[in-house]
C-alpha positions as CSV (number, residue, x, y, z in Angstrom):
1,X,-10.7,-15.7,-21.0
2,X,-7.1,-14.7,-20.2
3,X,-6.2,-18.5,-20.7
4,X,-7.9,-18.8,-23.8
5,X,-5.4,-15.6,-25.0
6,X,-2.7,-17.2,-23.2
7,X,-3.1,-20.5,-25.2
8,X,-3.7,-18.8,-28.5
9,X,-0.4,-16.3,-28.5
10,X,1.8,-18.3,-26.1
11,X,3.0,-17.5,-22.3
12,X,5.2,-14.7,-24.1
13,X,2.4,-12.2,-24.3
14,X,1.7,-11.8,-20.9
15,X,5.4,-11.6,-19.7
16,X,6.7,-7.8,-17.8
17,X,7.3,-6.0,-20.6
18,X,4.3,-6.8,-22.7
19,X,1.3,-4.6,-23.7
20,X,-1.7,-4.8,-21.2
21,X,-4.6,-6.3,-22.4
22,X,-8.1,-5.7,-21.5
23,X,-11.3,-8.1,-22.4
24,X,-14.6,-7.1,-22.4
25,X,-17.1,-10.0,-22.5
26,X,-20.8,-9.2,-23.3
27,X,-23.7,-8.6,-25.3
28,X,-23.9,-4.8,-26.0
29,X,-27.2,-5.9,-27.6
30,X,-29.1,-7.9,-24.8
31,X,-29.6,-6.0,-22.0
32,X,-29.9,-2.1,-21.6
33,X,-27.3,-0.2,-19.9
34,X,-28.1,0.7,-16.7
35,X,-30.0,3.9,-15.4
36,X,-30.5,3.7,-19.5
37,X,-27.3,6.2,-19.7
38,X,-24.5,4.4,-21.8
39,X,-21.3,5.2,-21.1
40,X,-20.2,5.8,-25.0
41,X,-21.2,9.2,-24.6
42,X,-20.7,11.9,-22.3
43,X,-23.1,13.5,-19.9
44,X,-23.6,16.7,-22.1
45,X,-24.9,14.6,-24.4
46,X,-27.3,12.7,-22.2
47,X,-30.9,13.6,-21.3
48,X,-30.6,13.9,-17.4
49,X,-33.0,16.0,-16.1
50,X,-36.1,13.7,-17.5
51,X,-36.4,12.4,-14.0
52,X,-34.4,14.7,-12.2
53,X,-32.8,12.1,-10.3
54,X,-29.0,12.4,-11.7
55,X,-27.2,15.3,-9.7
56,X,-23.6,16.7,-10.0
57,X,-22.3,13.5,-8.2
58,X,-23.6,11.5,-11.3
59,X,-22.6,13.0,-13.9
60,X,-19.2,13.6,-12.9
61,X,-19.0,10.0,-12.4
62,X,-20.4,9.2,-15.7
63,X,-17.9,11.7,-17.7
64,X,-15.1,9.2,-15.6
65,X,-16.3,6.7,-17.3
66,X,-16.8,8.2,-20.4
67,X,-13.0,9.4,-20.3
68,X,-11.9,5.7,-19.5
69,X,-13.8,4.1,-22.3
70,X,-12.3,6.5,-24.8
71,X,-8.9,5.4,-24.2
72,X,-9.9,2.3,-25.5
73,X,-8.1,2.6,-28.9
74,X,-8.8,-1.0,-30.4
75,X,-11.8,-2.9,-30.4
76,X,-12.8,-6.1,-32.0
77,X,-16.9,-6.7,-32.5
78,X,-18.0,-10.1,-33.1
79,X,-20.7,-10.1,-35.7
80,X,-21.9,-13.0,-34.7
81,X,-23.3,-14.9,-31.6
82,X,-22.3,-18.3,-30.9
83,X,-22.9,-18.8,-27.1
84,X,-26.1,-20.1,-27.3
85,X,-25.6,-21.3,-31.1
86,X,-26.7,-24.8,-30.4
87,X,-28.8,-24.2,-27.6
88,X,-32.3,-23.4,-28.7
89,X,-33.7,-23.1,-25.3
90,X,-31.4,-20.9,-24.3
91,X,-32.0,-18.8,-27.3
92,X,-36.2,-18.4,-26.7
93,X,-35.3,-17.7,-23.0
94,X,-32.9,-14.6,-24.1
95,X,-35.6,-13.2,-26.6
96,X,-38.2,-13.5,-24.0
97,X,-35.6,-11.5,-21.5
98,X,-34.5,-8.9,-24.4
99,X,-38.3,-8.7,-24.9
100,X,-39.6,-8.4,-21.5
101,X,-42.2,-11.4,-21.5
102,X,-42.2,-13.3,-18.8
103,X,-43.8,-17.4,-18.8
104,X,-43.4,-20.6,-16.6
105,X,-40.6,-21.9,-18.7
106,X,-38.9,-19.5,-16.7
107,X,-39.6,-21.0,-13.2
108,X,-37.9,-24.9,-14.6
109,X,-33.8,-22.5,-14.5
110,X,-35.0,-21.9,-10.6
């Protein structure tokens, strides 16, 4: 990725005194986050005690996260995804994931 952004604003961009840059790659919309707790808000706002499992430990590391992905001032959303655009496969094998169903076209990527 960091060539890509290299090659579209020129060697200059990444030189000492430049402004750091930090990419994110994903699909916010494909998988879950994990332990279901998403780092967008903090742990006051969270359901934790449903399973009881989270203790002090966790949520202090949550609201670290939480704190870090608020300084995050400027963020781009794509509104469209192209990575498996022409790919139709690939696009029936990532519904079947988002939706959970499971078939033997799965056992031919093994």
């Amino acid at each position: 990725m960091i060539l890509t952004v290299r090659h579209w604003w020129g060697h200059h961009a990444f030189s000492a005194s430049s402004i750091p840059i930090v990419l994110f790659c994903g699909d916010f919309h494909q998988f879950r986050p994990v332990q279901e707790r998403s780092i967008l808000l903090p742990s006051a706002a969270v359901s934790w005690d449903v399973d009881n499992s989270f203790k002090a430990k966790q949520r202090h590391q949550h609201d670290k996260a939480h704190a870090l992905w608020k300084k995050f001032t400027t963020v781009v959303m794509l509104d469209e995804q192209m990575r498996a655009a022409g790919d139709p496969e690939q696009q029936r094998l990532l519904k079947r994931i988002r939706l959970g169903v499971q078939d033997r076209t799965a056992s031919r990527l093994a």
